[in-house]
C-alpha positions as CSV (number, residue, x, y, z in Angstrom):
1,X,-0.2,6.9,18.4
2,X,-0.8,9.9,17.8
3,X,0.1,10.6,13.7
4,X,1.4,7.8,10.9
5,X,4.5,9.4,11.1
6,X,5.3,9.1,14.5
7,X,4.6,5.1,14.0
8,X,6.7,5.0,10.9
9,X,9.8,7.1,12.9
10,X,9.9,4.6,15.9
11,X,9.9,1.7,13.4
12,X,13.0,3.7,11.9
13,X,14.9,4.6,15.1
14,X,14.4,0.6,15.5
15,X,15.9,-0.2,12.8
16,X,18.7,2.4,13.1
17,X,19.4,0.5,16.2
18,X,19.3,-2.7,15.1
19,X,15.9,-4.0,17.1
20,X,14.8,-5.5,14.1
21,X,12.7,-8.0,16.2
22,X,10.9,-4.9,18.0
23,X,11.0,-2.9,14.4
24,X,8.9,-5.8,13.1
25,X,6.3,-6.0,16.2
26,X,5.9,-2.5,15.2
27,X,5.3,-2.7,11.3
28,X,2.3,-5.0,12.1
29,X,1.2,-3.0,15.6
30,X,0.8,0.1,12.7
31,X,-0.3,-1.7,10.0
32,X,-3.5,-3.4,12.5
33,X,-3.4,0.4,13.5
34,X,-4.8,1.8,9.9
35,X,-6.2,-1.0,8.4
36,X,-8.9,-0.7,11.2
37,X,-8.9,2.8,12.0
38,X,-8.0,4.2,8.1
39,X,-8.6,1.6,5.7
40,X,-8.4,3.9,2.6
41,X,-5.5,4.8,3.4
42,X,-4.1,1.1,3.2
43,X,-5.7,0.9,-0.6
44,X,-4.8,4.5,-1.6
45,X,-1.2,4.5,-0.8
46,X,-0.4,0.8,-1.3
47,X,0.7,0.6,2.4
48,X,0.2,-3.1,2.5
49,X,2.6,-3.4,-0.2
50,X,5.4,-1.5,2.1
51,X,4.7,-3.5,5.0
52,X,4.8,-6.8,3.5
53,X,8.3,-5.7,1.5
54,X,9.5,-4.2,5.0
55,X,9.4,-7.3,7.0
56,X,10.6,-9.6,4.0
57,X,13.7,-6.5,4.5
58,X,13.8,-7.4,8.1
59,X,13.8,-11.1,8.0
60,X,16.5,-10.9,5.0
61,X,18.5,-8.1,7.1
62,X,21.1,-7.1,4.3
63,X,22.6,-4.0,5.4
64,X,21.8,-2.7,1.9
65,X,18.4,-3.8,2.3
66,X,18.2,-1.8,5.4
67,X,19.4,1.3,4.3
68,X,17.0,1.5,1.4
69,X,14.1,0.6,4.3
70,X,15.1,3.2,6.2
71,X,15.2,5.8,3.0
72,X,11.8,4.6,2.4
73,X,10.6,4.8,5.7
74,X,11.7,8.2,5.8
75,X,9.9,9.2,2.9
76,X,6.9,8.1,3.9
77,X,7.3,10.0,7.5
78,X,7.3,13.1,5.3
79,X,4.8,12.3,3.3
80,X,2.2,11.3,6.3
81,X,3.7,14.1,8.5
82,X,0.2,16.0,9.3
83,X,-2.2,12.9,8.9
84,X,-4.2,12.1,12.3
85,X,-6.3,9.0,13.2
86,X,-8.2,9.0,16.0
């Protein structure tokens, strides 16, 4: 992986698709990613708090649910755009 971004836009082009199952092996694949390789960013941008809602989202799959996922996902791909963890 080589930014948070690019981990948070496959877990959107997932869910754009509807591979919800493979959406969710992702959220946890990036979540594991930065809670050991960028811990402070897990506390600093409460990024536990949007995975746990994500795949609570996923499970629930409203399509109105989704589309706010996907707005939030999005947001956060912009936000994280230039952030690297080696």
């Amino acid at each position: 992986m080589e930014t948070i971004s690019n981990g948070l836009r496959i877990i959107y082009n997932l869910i754009y698709k509807g591979d919800l199952e493979n959406a969710l092996w992702e959220i946890n694949d990036l979540e594991q990613f930065i809670m050991q390789n960028a811990p402070a960013l897990m506390d600093k941008h409460h990024l536990k708090t949007y995975f746990t809602k994500w795949r609570n989202r996923l499970i629930r799959s409203h399509n109105q649910n989704l589309n706010l996922l996907l707005e939030e996902i999005e947001h956060l791909a912009i936000k994280f755009e230039n952030i690297i963890i080696n």
